[in-house]
VOGU-232785 format. One record per residue (C-alpha): z negated, x negated, y. Coordinates in steps of 0.25 Angstrom, whole numbers, plus 2048, in hexadecimal, padded with zeros to 3 digits. Example, Ala and Ser with C-alpha at 12.3 -4.5 7.8 and 13.67 -1.06 7.14 Angstrom:
2
7E17CF7EE;7E37C97FC;
// end
This chain:
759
6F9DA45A9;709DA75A7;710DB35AD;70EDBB5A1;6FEDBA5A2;6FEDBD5B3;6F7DC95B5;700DD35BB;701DE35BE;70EDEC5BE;70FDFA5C3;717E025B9;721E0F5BE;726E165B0;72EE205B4;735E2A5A8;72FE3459C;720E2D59E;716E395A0;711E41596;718E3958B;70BE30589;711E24591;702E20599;6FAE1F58D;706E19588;705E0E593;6F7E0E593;6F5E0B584;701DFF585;6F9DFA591;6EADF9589;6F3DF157E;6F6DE8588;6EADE658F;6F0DE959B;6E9DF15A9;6EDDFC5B2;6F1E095B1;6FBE165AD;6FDE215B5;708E2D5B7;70FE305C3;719E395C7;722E2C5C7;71FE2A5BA;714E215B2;70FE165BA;708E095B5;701DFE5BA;6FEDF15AF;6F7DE55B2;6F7DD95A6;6FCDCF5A4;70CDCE5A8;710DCA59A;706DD6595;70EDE159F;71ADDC59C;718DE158C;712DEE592;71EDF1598;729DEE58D;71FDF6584;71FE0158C;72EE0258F;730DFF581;727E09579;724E15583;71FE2157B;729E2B574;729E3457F;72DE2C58B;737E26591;733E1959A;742E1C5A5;73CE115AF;732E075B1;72FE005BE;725DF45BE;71FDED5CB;715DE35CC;708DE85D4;6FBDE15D6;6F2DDD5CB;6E5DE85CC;6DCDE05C3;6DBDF05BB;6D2DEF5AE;6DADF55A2;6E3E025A3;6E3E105A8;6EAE1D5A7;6E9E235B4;6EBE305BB;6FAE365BC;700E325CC;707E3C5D4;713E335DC;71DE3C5E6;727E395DC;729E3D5D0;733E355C8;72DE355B9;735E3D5AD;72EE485A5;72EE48595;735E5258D;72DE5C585;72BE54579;72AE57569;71FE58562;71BE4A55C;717E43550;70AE42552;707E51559;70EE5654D;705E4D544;6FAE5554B;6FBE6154B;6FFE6253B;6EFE5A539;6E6E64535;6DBE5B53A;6E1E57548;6DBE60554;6EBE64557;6EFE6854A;6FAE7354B;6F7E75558;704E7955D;703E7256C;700E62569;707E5A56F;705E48574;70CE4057F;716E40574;71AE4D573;718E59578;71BE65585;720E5D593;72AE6159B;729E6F59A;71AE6E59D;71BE675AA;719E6C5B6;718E605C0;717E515BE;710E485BE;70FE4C5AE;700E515AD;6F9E5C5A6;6F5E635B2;705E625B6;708E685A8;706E755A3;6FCE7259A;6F2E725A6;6F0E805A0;6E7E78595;6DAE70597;6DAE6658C;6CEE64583;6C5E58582;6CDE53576;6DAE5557B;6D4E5058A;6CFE43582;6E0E4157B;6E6E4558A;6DBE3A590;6DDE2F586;6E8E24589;6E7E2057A;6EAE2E573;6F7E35572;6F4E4057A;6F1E36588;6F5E3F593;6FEE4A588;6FFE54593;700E6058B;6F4E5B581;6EEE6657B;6E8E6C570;6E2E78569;6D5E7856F;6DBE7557D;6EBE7A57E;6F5E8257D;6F6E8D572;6FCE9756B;6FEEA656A;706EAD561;70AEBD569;713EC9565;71FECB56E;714ED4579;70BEC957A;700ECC571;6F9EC256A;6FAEC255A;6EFEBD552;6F2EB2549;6E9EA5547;6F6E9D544;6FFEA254E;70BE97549;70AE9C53C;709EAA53F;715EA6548;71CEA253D;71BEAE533;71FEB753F;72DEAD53F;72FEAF52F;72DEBE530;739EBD539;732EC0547;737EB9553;72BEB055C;72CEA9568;726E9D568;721E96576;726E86574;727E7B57D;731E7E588;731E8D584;732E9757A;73AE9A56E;73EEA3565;73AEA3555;741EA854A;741EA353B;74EE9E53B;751EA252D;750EB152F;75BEB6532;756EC3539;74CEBD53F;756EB6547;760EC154A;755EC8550;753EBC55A;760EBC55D;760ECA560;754EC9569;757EBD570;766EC2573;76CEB756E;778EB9563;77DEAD55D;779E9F564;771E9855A;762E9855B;75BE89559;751E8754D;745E80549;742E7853D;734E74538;739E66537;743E5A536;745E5E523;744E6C529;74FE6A533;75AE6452A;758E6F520;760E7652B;769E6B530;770E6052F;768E55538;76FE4753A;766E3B53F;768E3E54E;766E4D54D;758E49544;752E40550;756E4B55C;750E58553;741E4E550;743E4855F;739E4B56B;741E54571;744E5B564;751E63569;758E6E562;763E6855A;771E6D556;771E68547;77BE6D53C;775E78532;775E75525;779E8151C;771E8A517;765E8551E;75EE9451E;75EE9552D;764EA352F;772EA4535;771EAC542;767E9F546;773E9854B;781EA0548;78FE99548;789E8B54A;788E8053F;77CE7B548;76EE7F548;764E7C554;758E7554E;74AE6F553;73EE6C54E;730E6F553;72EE67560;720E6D565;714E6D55C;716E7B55C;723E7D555;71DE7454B;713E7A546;71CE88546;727E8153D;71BE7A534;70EE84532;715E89524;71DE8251B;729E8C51D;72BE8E529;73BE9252C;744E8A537;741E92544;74BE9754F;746E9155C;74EE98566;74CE98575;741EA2579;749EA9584;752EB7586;761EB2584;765EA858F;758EA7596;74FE9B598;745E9958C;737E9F58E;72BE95591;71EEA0594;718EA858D;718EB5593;729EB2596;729EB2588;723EBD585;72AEC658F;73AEBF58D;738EBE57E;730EC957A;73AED1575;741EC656C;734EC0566;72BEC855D;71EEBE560;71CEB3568;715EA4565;70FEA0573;706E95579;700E95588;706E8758B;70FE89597;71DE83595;722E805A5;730E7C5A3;738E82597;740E7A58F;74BE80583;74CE78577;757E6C57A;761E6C572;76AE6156B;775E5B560;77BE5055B;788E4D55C;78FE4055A;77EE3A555;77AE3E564;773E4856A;779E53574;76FE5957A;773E6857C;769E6D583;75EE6458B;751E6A58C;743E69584;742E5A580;74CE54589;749E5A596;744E535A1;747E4659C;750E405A5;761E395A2;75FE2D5A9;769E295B3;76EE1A5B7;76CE1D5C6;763E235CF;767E2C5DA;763E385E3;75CE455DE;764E4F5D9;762E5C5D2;76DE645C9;76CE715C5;777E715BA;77FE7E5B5;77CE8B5AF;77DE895A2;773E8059B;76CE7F5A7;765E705AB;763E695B7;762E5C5BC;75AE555C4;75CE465C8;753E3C5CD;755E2C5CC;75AE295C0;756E355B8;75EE435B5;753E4D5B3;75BE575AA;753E655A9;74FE6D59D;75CE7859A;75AE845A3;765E8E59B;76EE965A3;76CE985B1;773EA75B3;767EAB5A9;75DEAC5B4;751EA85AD;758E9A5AA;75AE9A5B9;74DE9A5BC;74BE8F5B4;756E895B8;74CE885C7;741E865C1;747E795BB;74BE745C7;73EE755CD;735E6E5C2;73DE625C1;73FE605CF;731E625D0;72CE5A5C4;734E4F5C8;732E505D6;742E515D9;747E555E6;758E555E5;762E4E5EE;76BE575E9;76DE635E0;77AE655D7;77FE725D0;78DE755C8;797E795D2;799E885CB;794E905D6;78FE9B5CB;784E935C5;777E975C8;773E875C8;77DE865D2;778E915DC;76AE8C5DA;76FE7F5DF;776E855EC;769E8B5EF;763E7E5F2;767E7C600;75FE71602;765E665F8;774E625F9;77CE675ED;786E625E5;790E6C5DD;794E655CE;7A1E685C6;79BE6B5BA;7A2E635B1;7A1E565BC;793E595B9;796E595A7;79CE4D5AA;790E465B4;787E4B5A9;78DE4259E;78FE365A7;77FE375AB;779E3859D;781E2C59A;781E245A7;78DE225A8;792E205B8;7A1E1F5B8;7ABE275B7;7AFE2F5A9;7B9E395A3;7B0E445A1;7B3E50594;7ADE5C598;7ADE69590;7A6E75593;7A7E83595;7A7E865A5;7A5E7E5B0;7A8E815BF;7B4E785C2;7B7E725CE;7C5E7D5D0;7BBE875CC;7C2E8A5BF;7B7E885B4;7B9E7C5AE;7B5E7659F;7BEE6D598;7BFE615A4;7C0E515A0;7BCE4B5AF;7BCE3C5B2;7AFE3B5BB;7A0E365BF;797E3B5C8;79FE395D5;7AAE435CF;7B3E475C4;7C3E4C5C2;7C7E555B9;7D4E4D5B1;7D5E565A7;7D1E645A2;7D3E71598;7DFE7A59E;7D8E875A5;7D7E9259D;7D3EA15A1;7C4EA659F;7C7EB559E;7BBEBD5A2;7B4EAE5A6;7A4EAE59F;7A9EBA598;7B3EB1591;7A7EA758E;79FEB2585;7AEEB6580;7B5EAA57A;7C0EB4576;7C3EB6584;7C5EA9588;7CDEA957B;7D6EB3580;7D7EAD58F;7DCEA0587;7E6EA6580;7EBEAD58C;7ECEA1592;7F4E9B589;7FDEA7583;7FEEB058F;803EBD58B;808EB857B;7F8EB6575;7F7EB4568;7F2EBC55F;7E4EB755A;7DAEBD551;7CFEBB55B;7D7EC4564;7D7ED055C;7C8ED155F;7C7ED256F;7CEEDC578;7D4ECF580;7DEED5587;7D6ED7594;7D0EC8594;7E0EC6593;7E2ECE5A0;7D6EC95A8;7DDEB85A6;7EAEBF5A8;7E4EC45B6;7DBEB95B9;7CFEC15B9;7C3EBB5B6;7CAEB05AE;7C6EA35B3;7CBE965AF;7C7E8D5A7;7C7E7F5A2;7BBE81598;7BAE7A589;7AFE82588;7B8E8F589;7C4E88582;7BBE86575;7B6E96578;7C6E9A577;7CAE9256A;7BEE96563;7C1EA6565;7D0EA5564;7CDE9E557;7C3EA9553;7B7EA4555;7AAEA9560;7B1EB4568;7A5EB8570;798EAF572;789EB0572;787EA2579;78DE9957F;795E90577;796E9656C;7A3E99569;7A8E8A56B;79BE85562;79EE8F558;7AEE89558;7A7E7E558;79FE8054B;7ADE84545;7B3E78547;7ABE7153E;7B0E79531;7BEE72534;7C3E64533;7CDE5C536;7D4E56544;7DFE60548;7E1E64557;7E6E7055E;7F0E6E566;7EFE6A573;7F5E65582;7EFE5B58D;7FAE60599;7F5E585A4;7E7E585A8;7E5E655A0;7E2E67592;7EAE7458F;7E1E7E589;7EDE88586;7F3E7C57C;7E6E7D573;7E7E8C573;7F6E8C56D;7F1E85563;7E5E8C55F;7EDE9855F;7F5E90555;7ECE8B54C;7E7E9A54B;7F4E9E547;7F4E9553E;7E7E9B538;7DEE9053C;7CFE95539;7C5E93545;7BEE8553F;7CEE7F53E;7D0E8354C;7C1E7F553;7C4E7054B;7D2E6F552;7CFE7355E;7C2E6B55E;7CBE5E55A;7D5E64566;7C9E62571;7C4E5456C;7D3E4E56C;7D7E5657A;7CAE4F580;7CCE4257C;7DBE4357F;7D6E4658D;7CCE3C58D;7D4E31589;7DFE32593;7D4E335A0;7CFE2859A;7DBE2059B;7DEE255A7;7D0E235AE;7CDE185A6;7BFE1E5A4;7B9E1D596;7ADE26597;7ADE33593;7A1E3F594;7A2E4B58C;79AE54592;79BE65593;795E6F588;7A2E6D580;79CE6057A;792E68574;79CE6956A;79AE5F55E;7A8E5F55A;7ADE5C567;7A2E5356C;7A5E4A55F;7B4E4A560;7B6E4556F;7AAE3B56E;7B2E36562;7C1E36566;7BCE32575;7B5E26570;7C0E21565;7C9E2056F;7C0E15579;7B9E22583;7AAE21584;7A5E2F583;798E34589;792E43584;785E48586;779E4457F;76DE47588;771E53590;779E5F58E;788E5C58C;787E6C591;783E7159D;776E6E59B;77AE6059E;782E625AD;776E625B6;774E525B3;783E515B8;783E595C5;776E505C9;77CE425C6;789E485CE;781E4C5D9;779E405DB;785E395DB;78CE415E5;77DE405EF;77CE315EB;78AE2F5F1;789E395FC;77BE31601;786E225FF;
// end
């Protein structure tokens, strides 16, 4: 007998996404192929299998197994120990184990798959058009979950006893359905019911179709999804969508639609190869794709933007609203919240907060127990920028290189996330929104809680921004019991973009926001630091400019305008057409005094000033929009001229951009001419920047990082220009290059700080 025919047994630790992806029978049906003995079992640590074969045999079981894991897992580590042959007779399934440590990851909520969609569209299969069918490849998970280990009875689809049929698919290792926590169908699960905005049931024996009709006469419906609810409206009706916009009390920022399919999706936009792969993928995100003209979807849908939010239908639901007639019109799928509060996930919420915005309401009884927004990406340079991280992407772990203590970060309060780090894995959570909105803060606790407890985490140390306003930040304070550790919030951009990438040495980090608490308590924004996670020095920055009336100045862009101006001319302003429509002699009086007028280094803010002096958005409706509407003008102009600028030092002179804005108006330069200069101004002036710390530092590594690099223009130009000239540039592809992204930065500069504290 040689080695490879000596009897052997190996006990097996997989840790990663393994539970409720179909991973056991997985395991169990490679093992039957191989004649191998033993068992599979779930524990809180993870999957955990014992082979016994021959050593040849288990030596093809595990490359197997490591090389083609089913779709929805992700094999992170595998330890295998030699143990003591048992003499077992074939091979078992066994009953999930409880360990005191919980170290295994969670799955996503995933995409409907091929073959549930297959399903429910065969008139002779049991699930057909039943709107909740789902396998171990698809389907609710995350935000079903209440504990772990992953089992039904942990889930909340302990509110249904399966039937015989589906108890027989759940109990055999050889169907698709093995262990499918949320396996249902319509003899046995959840189900729909279709109300008026009181409450009150409607009659209907096909309550999508009904749905639908209500949608083309114009009503509004609010529609109970996977991670909460949204709001319907047929996107081509123009009314209808006003009348959402007026209930729902939100003005101008874009609403997202839904297209029936992939042919129906590029009817609307333009969808290179990478966007086509993100929009059909299993987390099947929002995208931000170009509008092709014309393309019937009314105009208030998403005003002053060349981009259109589109998904396609991710639950078996949406699939069978977007498919049970032939013309079916692209739908608004918009959050199903009041204006800046967290999205609604029960029933009778949803009745109560939404009641005066939807006309009727498509419910089921399955309870959602985390909510989850629609994630949102783009592509830009043929990679993904994941603008907001939530359904589909969230808890899925970055993986770091090193392990370290515990640490939980609670991010800002902007695009609220937080982090939670354990070993080698950053635990990101699902976006929160806001935090002054208190609903969003009491999410914002209640994400703490489940994740800690799911994945059994108890911190070393907690971090927070150093902005002593944030609500994240006071939550923080209150924790007596943990050390804490206060992050610049740029240091913490900066560690952000250096985690995702792994990198660990020092690097000159871009980052372009609007506000951040700096370190001399002026609001920072426009900083290129050279740093890691041990610290970080500001070598060179925007010149401080006045924020007259401070927030009221961020909803006024024509107010910073005038503050910049101020700045720049004193008393001899110039006399622009933009001016003639505000009374801005007061926010004159109130820099001159320094009341209320505090300073700032802020690209954010600076793109908010050039937009209005140039004419373009004097007041906004949400955040961002005047620089992406700038933005969006820039693309009507070509060409590479500058502005004018100077370097004076270690300050980038704001007042020098100014003069010659102020000139190019003068000269009659429209709003498009100008955005494409001062667009071309900013990619030079970083690079400039960027080159000489190089040379100074003799660093090459550069992260862009700050909700600046939303931009495409930019983003493109200074990856471009940095790398032609010999930098390696790092910009976010997996987390937020916003704030959604920080709270992954604070932790890795915390556990940095406690590992070295402990050393």
């Amino acid at each position: 007998m040689t080695i490879m025919d000596s009897i052997i047994r190996q006990r097996i630790k997989v840790n990663g996404i393994v539970q409720g992806v179909g991973f056991r029978p997985f395991v169990y049906n490679l093992a039957i192929k191989n004649n191998l003995n033993g068992f599979v079992s779930n524990t809180s640590d993870g999957v955990v299998i014992e082979l016994e074969g021959a050593a040849g045999v288990v030596d093809q079981f595990l490359e197997s197994m490591s090389d083609s894991p089913p779709p929805l897992s992700s094999i992170l580590s595998l330890d295998a120990n030699y143990i003591q042959v048992a003499n077992d007779c074939g091979f078992k399934i066994i009953t999930s184990k409880s360990n005191n440590e919980i170290s295994t990851q969670i799955s996503p909520d995933a995409a409907i798959c091929r073959d549930c969609l297959n399903e429910i569209s065969d008139v002779d299969n049991r699930r057909f058009e039943y709107p909740f069918t789902n396998c171990t490849n698809c389907g609710p998970r995350y935000t079903i979950i209440k504990e772990l280990p992953y089992d039904r009875h942990l889930t909340t689809m302990s509110d249904f006893k399966m039937c015989s049929q589906c108890k027989e698919e759940y109990d055999n290792p050889m169907d698709r359905r093995f262990h499918a926590q949320p396996n249902a169908c319509p003899d046995c699960g959840p189900s729909l019911t279709l109300t008026a905005r009181d409450g009150k049931s409607i009659a209907s024996s096909d309550k999508i179709s009904t749905c639908i009709s209500l949608l083309k006469s114009g009503f509004i419906v609010a529609i109970k999804g996977l991670g909460g609810f949204h709001l319907m409206v047929d996107a081509t009706n123009s009314n209808a969508v006003s009348r959402l916009r007026t209930r729902k009390n939100r003005e101008e920022k874009p609403f997202a639609v839904m297209a029936k399919n992939l042919d129906h999706a590029r009817d609307l936009c333009h969808i290179c190869g990478t966007e086509e792969i993100w929009l059909t993928s299993i987390q099947s995100p929002i995208m931000l794709l170009k509008s092709i003209e014309n393309n019937n979807i009314a105009s208030n849908v998403a005003p002053g933007s060349e981009f259109l939010g589109v998904m396609l239908p991710y639950t078996p639901l949406h699939d069978l609203l977007m498919n049970c007639i032939v013309d079916v019109p692209p739908l608004v799928m918009t959050s199903g919240n009041l204006s800046d509060e967290p999205i609604c996930i029960d029933n009778d919420e949803a009745l109560d907060q939404l009641g005066d915005i939807a006309d009727y309401f498509l419910l089921h009884d399955r309870r959602i127990h985390i909510r989850a927004d629609d994630s949102v990406v783009m592509i830009i340079n043929n990679k993904p920028r994941v603008i907001r991280r939530s359904r589909g992407f969230a808890p899925a772990p970055v993986i770091l290189k090193n392990n370290g203590p515990s640490v939980l970060a609670v991010g800002g309060d902007l695009k609220n996330t937080i982090c939670l780090l354990k070993n080698k894995n950053a635990r990101i959570s699902q976006h929160n929104g806001d935090l002054e909105n208190l609903k969003a803060y009491e999410t914002f606790q209640q994400t703490i809680h489940h994740l800690k407890d799911i994945f059994d985490i108890q911190p070393d140390i907690l971090a927070c921004d150093m902005h002593p306003g944030y609500f994240s930040t006071q939550w923080a304070k209150s924790i007596s019991y943990l050390p804490l550790f206060e992050v610049q919030h740029h240091h913490a951009h900066l560690a952000s973009g250096m985690a995702e990438f792994g990198l660990e040495n020092p690097v000159i980090g871009i980052i372009m926001d609007g506000t951040g608490y700096g370190l001399d308590k002026t609001i920072w924004g426009g900083e290129f630091l050279v740093g890691d996670y041990h610290g970080f020095q500001r070598i060179n920055k925007f010149q401080n400019m006045p924020l007259p009336g401070g927030d009221a100045a961020i909803k006024s862009p024509w107010r910073t305008a005038i503050g910049y101006l101020f700045k720049t001319y004193g008393d001899s302003l110039p006399d622009l057409p933009f001016m003639m429509l505000h009374d801005y002699e007061p926010v004159i009086q109130i820099v001159q005094k320094g009341i209320n007028s505090p300073l700032t280094s802020s690209c954010g803010r600076l793109f908010d000033a050039v937009s209005a002096m140039c004419g373009g958005k004097q007041e906004i409706r949400y955040e961002g929009q005047a620089a992406i509407e700038f933005m969006n003008a820039a693309a009507a102009a070509g060409g590479r001229s500058c502005l004018d600028f100077e370097i004076i030092g270690d300050v980038v002179s704001v007042e020098s951009i100014i003069r010659s804005i102020v000139k190019c108006l003068k000269m009659d330069d429209n709003l498009s001419v100008i955005s494409r200069k001062f667009h071309n101004t900013m990619i030079k002036i970083f690079t400039q920047v960027a080159i000489q710390i190089s040379k100074d530092t003799g660093i090459n590594d550069v992260v862009l990082s700050g909700g600046v690099f939303q931009n495409r223009i930019l983003l493109s130009g200074v990856n471009a220009a940095l790398e032609k000239n010999g930098l390696s540039v790092f910009s976010h592809e997996q987390i937020p290059t916003n704030d959604g992204g920080i709270s992954l930065g604070q932790a890795m500069i915390a556990r940095n700080k406690l590992h070295n504290n402990k050393n």
